[in-house]
C-alpha positions as CSV (number, residue, x, y, z in Angstrom):
1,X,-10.9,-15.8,29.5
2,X,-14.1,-14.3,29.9
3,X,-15.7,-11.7,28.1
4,X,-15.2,-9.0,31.4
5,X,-11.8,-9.8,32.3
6,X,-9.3,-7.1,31.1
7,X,-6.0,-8.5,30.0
8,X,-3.3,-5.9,29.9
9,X,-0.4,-6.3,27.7
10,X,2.7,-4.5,28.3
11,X,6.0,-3.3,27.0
12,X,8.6,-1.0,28.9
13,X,11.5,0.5,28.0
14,X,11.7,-1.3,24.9
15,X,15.3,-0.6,23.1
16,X,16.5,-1.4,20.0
17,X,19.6,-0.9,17.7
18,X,20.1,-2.0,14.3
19,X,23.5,-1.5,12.6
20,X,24.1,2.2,12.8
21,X,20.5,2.8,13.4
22,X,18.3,3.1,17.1
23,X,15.1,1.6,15.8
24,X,13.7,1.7,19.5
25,X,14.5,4.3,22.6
26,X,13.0,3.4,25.7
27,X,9.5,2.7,24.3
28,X,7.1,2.3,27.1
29,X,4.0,0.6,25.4
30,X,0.7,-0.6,26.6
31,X,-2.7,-2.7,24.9
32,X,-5.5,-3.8,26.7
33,X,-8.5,-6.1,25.7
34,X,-11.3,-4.7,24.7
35,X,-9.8,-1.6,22.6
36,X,-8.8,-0.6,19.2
37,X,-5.4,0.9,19.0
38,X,-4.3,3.2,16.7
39,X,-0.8,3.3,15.8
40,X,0.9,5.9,13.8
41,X,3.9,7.7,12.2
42,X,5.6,8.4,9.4
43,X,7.9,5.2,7.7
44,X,10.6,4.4,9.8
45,X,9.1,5.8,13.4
46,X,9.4,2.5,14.8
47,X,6.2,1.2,14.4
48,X,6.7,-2.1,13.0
49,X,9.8,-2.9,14.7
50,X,7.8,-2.3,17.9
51,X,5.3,-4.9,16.8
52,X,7.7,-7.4,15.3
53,X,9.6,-7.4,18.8
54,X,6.4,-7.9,20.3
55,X,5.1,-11.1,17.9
56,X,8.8,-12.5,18.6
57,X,10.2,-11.5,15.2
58,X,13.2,-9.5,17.0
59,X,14.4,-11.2,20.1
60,X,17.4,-8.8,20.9
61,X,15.9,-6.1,22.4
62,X,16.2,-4.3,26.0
63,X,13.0,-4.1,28.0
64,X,10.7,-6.0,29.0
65,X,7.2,-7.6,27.8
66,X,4.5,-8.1,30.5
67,X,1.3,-9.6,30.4
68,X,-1.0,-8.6,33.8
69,X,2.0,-8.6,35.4
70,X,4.3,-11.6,34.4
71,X,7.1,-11.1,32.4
72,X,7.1,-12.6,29.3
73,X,9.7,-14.5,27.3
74,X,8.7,-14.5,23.3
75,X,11.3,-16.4,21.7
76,X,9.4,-16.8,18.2
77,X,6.6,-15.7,16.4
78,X,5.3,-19.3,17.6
79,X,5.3,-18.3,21.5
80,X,3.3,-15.3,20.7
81,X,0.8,-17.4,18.8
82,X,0.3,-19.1,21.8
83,X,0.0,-16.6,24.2
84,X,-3.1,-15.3,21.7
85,X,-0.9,-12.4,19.9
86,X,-1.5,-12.5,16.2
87,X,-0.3,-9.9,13.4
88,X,-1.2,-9.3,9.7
89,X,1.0,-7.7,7.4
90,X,0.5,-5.5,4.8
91,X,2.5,-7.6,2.4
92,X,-0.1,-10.0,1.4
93,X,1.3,-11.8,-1.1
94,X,4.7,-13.1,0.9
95,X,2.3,-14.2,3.6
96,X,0.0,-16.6,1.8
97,X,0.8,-19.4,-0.6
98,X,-0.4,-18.9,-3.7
99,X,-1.2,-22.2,-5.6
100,X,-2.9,-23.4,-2.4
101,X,-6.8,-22.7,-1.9
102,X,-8.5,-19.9,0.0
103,X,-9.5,-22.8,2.8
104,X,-6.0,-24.0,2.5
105,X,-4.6,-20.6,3.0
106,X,-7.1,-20.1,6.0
107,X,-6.3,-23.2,8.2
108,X,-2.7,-23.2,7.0
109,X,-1.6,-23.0,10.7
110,X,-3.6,-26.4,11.1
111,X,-1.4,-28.1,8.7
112,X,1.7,-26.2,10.4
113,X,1.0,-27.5,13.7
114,X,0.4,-31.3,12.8
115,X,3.6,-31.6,10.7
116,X,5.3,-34.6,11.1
117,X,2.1,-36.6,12.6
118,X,0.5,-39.1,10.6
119,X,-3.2,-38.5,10.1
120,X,-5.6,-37.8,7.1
121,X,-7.0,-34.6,6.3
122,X,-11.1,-33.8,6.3
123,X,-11.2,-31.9,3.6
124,X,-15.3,-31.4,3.5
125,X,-14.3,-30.1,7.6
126,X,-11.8,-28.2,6.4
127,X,-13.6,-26.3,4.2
128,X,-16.6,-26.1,6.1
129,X,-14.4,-24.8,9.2
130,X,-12.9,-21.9,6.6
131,X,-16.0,-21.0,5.5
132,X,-17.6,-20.5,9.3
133,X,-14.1,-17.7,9.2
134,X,-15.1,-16.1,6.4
135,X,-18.8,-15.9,6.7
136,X,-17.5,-14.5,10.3
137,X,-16.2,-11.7,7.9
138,X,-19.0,-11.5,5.7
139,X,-16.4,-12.1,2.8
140,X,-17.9,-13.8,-0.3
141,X,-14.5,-15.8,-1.3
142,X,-15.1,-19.3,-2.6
143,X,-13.1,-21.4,-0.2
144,X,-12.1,-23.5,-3.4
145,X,-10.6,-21.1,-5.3
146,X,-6.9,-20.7,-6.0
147,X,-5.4,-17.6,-4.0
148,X,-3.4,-16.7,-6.8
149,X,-6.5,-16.3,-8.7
150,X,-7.7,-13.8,-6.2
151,X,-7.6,-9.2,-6.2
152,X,-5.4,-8.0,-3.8
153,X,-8.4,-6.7,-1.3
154,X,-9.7,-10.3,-1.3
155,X,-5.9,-12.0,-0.3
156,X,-6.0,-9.1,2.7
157,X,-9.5,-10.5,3.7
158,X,-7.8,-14.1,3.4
159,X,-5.3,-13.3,5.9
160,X,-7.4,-11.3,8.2
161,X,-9.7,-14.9,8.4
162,X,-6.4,-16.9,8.8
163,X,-5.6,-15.0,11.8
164,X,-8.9,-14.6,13.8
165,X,-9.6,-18.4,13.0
166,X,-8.6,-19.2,16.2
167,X,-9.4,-17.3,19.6
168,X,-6.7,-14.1,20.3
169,X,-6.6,-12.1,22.5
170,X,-4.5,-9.3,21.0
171,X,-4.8,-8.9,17.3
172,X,-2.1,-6.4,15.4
173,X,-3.2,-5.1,11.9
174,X,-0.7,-3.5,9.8
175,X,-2.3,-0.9,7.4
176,X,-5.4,-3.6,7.0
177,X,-7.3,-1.1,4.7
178,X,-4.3,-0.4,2.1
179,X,-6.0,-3.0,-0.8
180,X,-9.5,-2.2,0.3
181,X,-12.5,-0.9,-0.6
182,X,-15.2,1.5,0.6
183,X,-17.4,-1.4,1.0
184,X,-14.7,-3.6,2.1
185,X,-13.1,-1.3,4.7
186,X,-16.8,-1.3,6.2
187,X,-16.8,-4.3,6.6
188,X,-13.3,-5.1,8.6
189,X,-14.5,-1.9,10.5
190,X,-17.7,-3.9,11.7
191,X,-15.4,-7.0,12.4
192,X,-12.8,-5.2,14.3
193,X,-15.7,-4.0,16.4
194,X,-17.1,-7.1,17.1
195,X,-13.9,-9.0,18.0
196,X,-13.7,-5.4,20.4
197,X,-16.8,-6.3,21.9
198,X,-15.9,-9.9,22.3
199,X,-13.0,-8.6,24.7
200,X,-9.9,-8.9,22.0
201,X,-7.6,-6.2,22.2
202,X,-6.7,-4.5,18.3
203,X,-3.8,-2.5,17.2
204,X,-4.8,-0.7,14.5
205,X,-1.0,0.8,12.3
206,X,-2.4,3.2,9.2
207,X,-1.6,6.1,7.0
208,X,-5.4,6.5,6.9
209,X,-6.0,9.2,9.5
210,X,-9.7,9.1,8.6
211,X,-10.0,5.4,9.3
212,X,-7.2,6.2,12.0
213,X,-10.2,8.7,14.1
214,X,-13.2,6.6,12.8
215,X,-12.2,2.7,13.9
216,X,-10.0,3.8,17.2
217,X,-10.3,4.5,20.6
218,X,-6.4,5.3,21.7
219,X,-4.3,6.9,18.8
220,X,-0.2,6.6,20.2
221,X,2.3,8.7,17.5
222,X,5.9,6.9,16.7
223,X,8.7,9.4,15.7
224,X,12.5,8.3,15.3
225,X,11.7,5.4,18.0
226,X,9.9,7.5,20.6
227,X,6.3,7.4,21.7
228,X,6.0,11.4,21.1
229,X,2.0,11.6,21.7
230,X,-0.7,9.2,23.2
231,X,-4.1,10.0,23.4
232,X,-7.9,9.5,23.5
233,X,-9.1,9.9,19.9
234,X,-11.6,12.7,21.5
235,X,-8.5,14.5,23.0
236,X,-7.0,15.2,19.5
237,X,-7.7,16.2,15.5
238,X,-6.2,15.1,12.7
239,X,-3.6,18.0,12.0
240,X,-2.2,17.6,16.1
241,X,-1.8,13.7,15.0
242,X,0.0,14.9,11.6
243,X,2.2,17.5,13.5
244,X,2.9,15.2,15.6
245,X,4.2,12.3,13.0
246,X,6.1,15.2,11.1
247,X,7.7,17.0,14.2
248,X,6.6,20.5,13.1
249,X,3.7,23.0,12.1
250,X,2.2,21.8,9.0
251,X,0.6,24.2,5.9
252,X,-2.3,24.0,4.6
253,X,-2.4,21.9,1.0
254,X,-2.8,24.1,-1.8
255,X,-6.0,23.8,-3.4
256,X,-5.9,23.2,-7.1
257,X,-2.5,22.3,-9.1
258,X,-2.3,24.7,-11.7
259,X,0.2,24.1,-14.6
260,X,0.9,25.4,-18.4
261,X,-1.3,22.8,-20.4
262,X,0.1,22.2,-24.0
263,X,0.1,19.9,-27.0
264,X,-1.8,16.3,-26.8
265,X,0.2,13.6,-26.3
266,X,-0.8,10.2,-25.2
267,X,-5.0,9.2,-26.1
268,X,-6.9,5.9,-26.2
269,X,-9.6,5.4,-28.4
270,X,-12.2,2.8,-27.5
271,X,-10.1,0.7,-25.4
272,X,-10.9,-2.9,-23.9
273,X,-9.0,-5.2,-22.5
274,X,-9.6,-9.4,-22.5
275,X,-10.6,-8.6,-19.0
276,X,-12.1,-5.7,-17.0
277,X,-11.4,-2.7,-18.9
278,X,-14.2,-1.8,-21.6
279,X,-14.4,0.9,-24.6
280,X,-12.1,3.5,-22.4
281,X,-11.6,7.0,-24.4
282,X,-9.7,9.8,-23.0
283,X,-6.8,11.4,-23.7
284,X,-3.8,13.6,-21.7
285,X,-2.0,16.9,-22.7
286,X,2.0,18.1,-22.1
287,X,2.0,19.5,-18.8
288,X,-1.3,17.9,-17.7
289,X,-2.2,15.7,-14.8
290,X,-5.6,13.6,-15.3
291,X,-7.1,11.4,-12.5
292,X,-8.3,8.1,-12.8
293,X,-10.6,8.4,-9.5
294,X,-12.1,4.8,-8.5
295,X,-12.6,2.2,-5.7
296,X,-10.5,-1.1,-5.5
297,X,-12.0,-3.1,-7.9
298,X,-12.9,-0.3,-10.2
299,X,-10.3,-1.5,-13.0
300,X,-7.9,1.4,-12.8
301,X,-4.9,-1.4,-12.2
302,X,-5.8,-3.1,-15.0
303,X,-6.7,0.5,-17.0
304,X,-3.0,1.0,-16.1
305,X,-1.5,-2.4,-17.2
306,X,-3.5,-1.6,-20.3
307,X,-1.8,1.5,-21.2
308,X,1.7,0.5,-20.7
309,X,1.3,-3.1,-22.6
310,X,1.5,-5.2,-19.6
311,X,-2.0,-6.7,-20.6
312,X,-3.4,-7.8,-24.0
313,X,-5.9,-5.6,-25.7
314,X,-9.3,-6.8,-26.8
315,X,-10.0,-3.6,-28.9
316,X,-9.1,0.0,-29.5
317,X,-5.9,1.7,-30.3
318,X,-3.4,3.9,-28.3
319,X,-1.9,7.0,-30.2
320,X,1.0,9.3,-29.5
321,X,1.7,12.6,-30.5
322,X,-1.7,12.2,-32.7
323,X,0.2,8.8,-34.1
324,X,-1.6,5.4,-34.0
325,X,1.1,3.1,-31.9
326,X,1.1,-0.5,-31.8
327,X,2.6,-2.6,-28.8
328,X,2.0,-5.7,-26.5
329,X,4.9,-5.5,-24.4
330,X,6.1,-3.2,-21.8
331,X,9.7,-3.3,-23.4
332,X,7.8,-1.6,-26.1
333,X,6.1,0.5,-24.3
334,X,9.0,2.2,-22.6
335,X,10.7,2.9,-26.0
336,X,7.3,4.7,-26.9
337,X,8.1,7.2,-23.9
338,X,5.8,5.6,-21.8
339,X,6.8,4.9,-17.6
340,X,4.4,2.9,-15.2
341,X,4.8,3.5,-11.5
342,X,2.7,0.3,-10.6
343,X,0.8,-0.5,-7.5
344,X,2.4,-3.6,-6.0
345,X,6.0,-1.4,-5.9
346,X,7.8,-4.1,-4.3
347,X,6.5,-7.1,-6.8
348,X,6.7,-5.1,-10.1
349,X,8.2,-2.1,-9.7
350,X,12.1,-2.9,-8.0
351,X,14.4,-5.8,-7.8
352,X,13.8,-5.5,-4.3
353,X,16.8,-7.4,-2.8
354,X,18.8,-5.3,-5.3
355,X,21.0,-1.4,-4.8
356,X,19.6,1.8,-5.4
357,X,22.0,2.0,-7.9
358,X,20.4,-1.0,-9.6
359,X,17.7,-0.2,-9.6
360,X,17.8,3.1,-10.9
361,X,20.0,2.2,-13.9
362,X,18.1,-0.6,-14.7
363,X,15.6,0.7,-17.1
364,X,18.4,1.7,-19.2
365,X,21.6,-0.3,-19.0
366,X,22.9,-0.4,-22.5
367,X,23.6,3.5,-21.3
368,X,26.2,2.2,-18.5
369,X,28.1,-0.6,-21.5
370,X,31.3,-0.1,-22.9
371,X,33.5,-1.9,-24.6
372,X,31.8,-5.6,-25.8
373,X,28.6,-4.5,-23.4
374,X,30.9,-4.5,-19.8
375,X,28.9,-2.2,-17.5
376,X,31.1,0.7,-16.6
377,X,30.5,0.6,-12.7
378,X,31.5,4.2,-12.4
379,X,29.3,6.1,-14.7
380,X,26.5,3.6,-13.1
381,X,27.2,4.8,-9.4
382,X,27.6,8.5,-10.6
383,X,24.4,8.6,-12.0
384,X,22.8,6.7,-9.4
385,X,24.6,9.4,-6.8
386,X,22.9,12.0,-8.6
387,X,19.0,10.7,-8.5
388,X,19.6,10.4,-4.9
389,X,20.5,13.9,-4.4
390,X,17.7,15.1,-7.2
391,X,14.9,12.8,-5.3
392,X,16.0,13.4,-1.8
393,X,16.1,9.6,-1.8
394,X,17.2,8.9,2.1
395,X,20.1,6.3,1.8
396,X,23.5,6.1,3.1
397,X,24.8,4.7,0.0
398,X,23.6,3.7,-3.7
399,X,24.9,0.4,-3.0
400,X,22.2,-0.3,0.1
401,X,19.6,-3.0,-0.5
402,X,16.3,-1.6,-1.8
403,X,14.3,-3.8,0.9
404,X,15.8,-1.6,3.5
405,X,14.4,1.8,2.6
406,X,11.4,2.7,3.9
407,X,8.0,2.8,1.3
408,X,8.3,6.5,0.1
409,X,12.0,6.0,-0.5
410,X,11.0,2.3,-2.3
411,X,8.9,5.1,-4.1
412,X,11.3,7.3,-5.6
413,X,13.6,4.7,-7.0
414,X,10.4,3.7,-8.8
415,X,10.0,6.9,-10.1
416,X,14.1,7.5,-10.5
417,X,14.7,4.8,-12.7
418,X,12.1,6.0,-15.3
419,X,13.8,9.6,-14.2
420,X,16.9,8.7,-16.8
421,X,14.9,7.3,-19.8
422,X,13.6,10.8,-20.5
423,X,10.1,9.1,-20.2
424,X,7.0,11.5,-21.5
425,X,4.0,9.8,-20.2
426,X,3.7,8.5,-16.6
427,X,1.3,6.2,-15.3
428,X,1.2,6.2,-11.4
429,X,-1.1,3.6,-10.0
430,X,-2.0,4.1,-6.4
431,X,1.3,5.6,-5.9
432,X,0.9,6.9,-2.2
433,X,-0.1,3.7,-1.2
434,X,1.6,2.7,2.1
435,X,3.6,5.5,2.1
436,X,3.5,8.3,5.2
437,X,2.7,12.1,5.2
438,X,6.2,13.7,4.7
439,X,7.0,10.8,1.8
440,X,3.2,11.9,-0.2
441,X,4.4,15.3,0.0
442,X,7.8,15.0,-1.9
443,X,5.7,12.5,-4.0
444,X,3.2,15.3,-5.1
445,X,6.0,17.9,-5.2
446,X,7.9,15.9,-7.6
447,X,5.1,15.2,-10.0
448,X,4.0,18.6,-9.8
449,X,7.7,19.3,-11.2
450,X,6.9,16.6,-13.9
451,X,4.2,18.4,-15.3
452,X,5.8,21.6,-15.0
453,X,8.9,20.5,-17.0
454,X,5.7,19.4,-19.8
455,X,5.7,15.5,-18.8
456,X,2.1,13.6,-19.3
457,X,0.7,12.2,-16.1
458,X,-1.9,9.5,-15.6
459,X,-2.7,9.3,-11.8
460,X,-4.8,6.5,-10.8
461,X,-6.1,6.2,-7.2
462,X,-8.8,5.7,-5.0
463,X,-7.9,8.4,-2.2
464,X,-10.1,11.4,-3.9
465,X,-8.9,13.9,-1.8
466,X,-5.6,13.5,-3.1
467,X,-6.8,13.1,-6.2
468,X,-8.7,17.1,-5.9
469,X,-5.3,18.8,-4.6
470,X,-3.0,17.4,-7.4
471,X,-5.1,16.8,-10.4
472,X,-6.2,19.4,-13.8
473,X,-8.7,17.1,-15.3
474,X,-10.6,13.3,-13.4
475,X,-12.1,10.5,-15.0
476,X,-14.3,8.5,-12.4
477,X,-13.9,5.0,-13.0
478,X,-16.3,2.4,-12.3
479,X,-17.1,-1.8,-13.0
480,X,-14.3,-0.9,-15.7
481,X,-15.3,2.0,-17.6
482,X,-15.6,5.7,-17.1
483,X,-18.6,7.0,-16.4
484,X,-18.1,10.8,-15.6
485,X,-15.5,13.5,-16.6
486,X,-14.5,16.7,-13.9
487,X,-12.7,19.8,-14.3
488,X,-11.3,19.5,-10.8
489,X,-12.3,23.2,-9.9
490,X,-16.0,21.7,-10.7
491,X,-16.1,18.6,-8.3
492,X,-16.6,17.6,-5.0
493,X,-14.5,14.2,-3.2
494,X,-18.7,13.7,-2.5
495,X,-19.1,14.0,-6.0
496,X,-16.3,11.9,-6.6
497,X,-17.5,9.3,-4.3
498,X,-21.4,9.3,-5.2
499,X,-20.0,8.1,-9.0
500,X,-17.4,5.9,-8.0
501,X,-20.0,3.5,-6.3
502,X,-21.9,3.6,-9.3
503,X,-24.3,6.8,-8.4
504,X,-25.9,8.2,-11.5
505,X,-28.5,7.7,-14.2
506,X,-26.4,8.7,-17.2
507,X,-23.2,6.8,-18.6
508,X,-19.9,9.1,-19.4
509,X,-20.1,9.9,-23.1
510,X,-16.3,11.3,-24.3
């Protein structure tokens, strides 16, 4: 292949059905070298079963897949390694093998492809070879470290290596940005570019519409299987590409969340943690939503693990209702009143290859035992039957799988289960992460309605824009302590963003 020639990948009339669902309808597709991609819509448009059927994950499809010309036949995700088609996903952590090391986790293919043939590894090559990847990258990851030892952004960067570690020509990156950084996101920006120049053809999937209109040169829009909208990025704004995903005319956000502050109920005094987290004070009201605005790396995760007793504290002391409160376990936490809505949703937050109804009743099963502590299955599926209509939760049944509802549904059985405890704090840690546009709006509405019914929210995230149209009060959080308090009326997201990287001479005094 030489850097001039323009390879042209297509897809037409790509059908699909899954059982009781048309995933795919006729989807007429095409990629080229030497372009970024962007890829959008709401969860459940179609987007990843349209690349999964292109990397050979689904093989029972309609259509056809063409490369300049000449029909393909993908059989496995193998044959589309081979014809140079590679894919990230944005689940990191089933993708890499965690008590392997970062070089390990980089050449991993290598190993894949010699199994079975009996020769010795050079490990001073194949560390060497890693580290050409990820100096490629300009990522500062020891290749001898332990992945599971790693931060979520820094096993994204891993994968990213492991898959331009050999020459592709069509690279597929599914919401690469989601555990970044500021900094981070800059620099896979800079590398997508390059592998641009150097004639490889990206498709860029995101939520991010900022990143979406900054990184790409094509933008296509996926709803309910159909290709609605494609595009040069010139030829379009943001709110078209929004209406577009949603299928209608879209408002304008409100500005600032008002709601009726009342009694203190949840403060920290001179928190640390054995790790990042160091001398945090702050406290939140009844009714009251308070930010916890930082970039990855900030500490917020940990800030939040913190608070609900998933981490060991170093110092300081947590009081409720005015009350000093002592626990190290989340078990405890939860009979305090306390809910956490954590980041990794599909790790820590569900029994993923559980029900709904599991789920949801989960938190509090000794509700659902009668009679020597058998679970009475009716009273279980009636309550469950009843979050699902309260959260809008889109399921045909409470007995469905968790795994097959899309990440804003995933969402809301997160935030159901906690729903039935009668929880009076809640800690939401990045909780519109990998979610789309219609799913962040019933997230917001909902807790909006959490405050309103007097609930205490924590809302940890580094999207500030979100952050300035759902917040009362912000801490900005930075190398794991806060340095800056806003009435949100009284910021800026530039504000926001000039002390989250550190800006400022003055350290946040409570």
């Amino acid at each position: 292949m030489t850097c001039n020639k323009v390879d042209k990948l297509t897809m037409s009339k790509i059908s699909m059905e899954f059982p009781g669902v048309k995933a795919l309808n006729n989807v007429d597709y095409e990629i080229e070298t030497g372009t970024i991609h962007a890829l959008i819509g709401a969860n459940g448009a179609g987007k990843s079963t349209l690349m999964k059927t292109l990397v050979g994950v689904y093989q029972d499809y309609n259509g056809e897949i063409a490369l300049n010309g000449q029909v393909l036949k993908i059989k496995s995700p193998k044959d589309a390694k081979d014809l140079g088609i590679e894919i990230v996903y944005q689940e990191v952590d089933t993708a890499l093998i965690p008590y392997l090391t970062v070089a390990e986790n980089v050449i991993l293919e290598q190993y894949i492809n010699n199994m079975g043939k009996k020769q010795l590894i050079n490990w001073n090559r194949l560390y060497e070879e890693s580290e050409e990847v990820l100096n490629k990258l300009n990522i500062k990851i020891a290749t001898r470290k332990i992945v599971k030892e790693l931060t979520l952004a820094e096993k994204q960067m891993v994968l990213i290596a492991r898959a331009i570690s050999k020459k592709c020509r069509f690279l597929i990156l599914d919401e690469p940005t989601a555990a970044l950084s500021q900094v981070e996101t800059e620099e896979l920006f800079r590398v997508v570019r390059e592998l641009k120049e150097q004639n490889v053809g990206i498709v860029f999937i995101s939520h991010r519409l900022p990143e979406v209109f900054a990184i790409a040169d094509q933008i296509t829009v996926m709803r309910d299987g159909e290709i609605v909208l494609q595009k040069q990025v010139g030829e379009i704004n943001q709110i078209e590409a929004v209406e577009s995903m949603m299928g209608r005319k879209i408002k304008q956000q409100q500005t600032i969340f008002k709601s009726k502050i009342g009694k203190k109920i949840f403060e920290v005094k001179n928190l640390s943690d054995r790790n990042k987290v160091r001398d945090i004070n702050f406290a939140v009201h009844s009714g009251e939503i308070v930010a916890i605005a930082g970039l990855v790396g900030a500490g917020k995760t940990e800030l939040c693990n913190a608070l609900f007793g998933a981490s060991p504290l170093k110092s300081g002391e947590r009081l409720i209702a005015n009350q000093p409160v002592h626990f190290d376990h989340p078990h405890q936490a939860v009979e305090y009143g306390l809910a956490l809505i954590p980041e990794e949703r599909r790790n820590q937050g569900i029994f993923i290859n559980e029900s709904v109804k599991t789920n949801i009743t989960i938190t509090n099963l000794e509700k659902y035992c009668q009679h020597d502590h058998f679970i009475d299955s009716r009273l279980e599926r009636r309550t469950a039957r009843e979050m699902i209509d309260q959260l809008g939760i889109k399921t045909t049944s409470e007995e469905v799988r968790v795994a097959f509802l899309s990440g804003g549904n995933q969402q809301k059985v997160v935030i159901g289960k906690w729903l039935i405890t009668d929880a009076q704090i809640y800690i939401f840690d990045e909780p519109t992460k990998g979610i789309d546009v219609n799913a962040k709006n019933d997230l917001f509405e909902l807790i909006k309605q959490l405050a309103q019914s007097g609930k205490a929210i924590i809302y940890a995230s580094c999207d500030f824009q979100e952050i300035l149209s759902i917040a009362n009060r912000i801490y900005v959080m930075y190398d794991g302590k806060f340095i800056k308090e806003f009435l949100t009326e009284s910021t800026t997201e530039e504000e926001l963003l000039f002390y989250a990287t550190g800006g400022g001479s003055c350290e946040y005094q409570h």
